[in-house]
Every structure is written in C-alpha cells, then in structure tokens.
N, C-alpha and C positions, 0 to 999 in steps of 0.2 A: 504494500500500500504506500500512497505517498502523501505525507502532509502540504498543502497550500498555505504558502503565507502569502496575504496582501501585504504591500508596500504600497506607499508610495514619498518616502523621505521623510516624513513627520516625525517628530521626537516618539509619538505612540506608537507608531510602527517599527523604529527600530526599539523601543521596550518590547514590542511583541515579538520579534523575532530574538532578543535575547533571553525570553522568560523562555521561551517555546525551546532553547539550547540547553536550558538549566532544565527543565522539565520535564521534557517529552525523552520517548524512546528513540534510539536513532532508525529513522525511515528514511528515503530518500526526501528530499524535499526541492519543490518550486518555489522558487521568490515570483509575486506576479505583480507587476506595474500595469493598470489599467490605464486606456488616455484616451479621451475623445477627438474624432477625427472632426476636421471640419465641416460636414454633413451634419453632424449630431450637432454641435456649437450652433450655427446656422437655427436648426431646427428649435433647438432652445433660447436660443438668443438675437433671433431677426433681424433687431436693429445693430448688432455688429456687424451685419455683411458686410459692413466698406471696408471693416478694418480686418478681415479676416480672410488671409490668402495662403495658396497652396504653399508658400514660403514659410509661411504659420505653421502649417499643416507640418510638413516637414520638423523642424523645428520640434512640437510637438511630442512625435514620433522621434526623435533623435535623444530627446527629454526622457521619456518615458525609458528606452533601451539603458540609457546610462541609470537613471533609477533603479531601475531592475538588477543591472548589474551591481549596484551599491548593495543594495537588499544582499544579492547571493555572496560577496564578498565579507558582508557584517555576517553572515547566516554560519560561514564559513571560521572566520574567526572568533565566533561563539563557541563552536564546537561541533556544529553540525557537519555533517558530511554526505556525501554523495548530492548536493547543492545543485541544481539547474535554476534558470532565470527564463521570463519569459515577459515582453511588453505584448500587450495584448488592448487592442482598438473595440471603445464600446460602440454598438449600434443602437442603443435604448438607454442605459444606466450603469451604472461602473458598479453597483450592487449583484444586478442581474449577470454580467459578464462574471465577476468571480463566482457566482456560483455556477454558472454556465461551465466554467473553465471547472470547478471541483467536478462536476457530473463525467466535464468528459475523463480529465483524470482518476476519475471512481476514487478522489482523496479519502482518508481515511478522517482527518481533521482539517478544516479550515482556520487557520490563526489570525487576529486582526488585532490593530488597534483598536481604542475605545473613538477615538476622535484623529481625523487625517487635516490633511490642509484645505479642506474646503474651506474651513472656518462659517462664516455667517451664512454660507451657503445650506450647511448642512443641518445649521438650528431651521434654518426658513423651510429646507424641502424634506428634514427628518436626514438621519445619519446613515451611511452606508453599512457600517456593521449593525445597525439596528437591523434594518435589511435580511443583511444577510443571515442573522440569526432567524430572523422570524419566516425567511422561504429558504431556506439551504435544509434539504433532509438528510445532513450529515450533522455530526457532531460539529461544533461550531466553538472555538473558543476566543473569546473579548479579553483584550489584556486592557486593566485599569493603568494611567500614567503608574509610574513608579512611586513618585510620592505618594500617589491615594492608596497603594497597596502596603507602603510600610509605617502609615499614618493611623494603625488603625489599633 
C-alpha cells in the first residue's frame, strides 16, 4: 500500500509530513502538489482573464513540480523512504483531485495538513482537508500545526 501526502509548502504541510515520519509505518509514499490550471482559474475567477496567461499557466505548473519535489525531499529527510512526488492539475477542486489521486493509488492513508496556503480562501469556501476527510473512503489523517498539538 502507499501513503499520500498533500503538500503544498505550508508550514502545516511540512508538520504533516514530519509527524507522518515519526509515526507511520514505512510504506512507500507520494508527496502530491495539486495546482490549478488556467481553465479552472478562469472558471472561478472570470474577471482575471486579462491577467491570466499561458505564461501563468506554465509558471504554475513549474511551481507546483518544485513543491512537490520539496515535499518528497522533506519526506525523505524525515525518515521516510521509498518517496515519489507527483504535481498533479485540478479540473474541479484541489480537494476532489487528492482524493481522486488516493483512489487511483488505492492509498492506504491520506496525510494532510490542518490549514494550506489558501489562507482566507479556505475560511470563505471551507478547507480542503475538511474535504477530504469528509469524501475520501480511506482512512484520512489531519495533522494539527505543531504548536496546537504540544499545547495541550
């Protein structure tokens, strides 16, 4: 089986993928960077069409690969092993897309942060690992920041 971590560069994210190294058993594991193409942007966001080119896009896409590979690097020097990375383009929701991505990997656990870099995005349209917790029919685990877990 193989563990899925989300990433996407967030301080929560790389707590997630270092709890998931103290924690977990060794499985193989994916880092996965989700990014929206500019089709999706577009779609949600209409009135940035001026400002939104396939230079963008690219861009993007270029972002996302080196995240990912940041992710499998940290995942790596935690203690994980057998590590793969994967940037991966939403078509609907960067929630839907990781769980998409667990199904096709038949993951055994999806690991996420509590909060990514959307920031105010995420209060306004609800949190991606909320998300993914409440449609992924896989075991699913939310890491809390660091401080809320040794604050207690």
């Amino acid at each position: 089986m193989t563990i899925l971590v989300a990433y996407d560069g967030s301080a929560d994210a790389r707590a997630a993928i270092e709890f998931a190294a103290k924690h977990l058993a060794a499985e193989p594991v994916v880092v996965l960077t989700v990014w929206e193409p500019l089709l999706v942007q577009l779609r949600k966001y209409p009135l940035a069409a001026g400002v939104l080119t396939s230079e963008a896009e690219d861009e993007a896409r270029a972002q996302a690969e080196a995240s990912a590979r940041e992710g499998a690097e940290l995942a790596v020097a935690s203690g994980l092993a057998e590590v793969t990375h994967r940037a991966v383009a939403d078509n609907e929701s960067v929630w839907k897309t990781i769980v998409d991505v667990a199904d096709e990997l038949d993951a055994s656990l999806i690991v996420t942060g509590s909060r990514g870099l959307a920031g105010v995005r995420s209060v306004l349209l609800g949190s991606v690992s909320n998300h993914v917790l409440h449609h992924a029919q896989r075991p699913t685990l939310i890491v809390p920041p660091a401080a809320q877990r040794t604050a207690g």
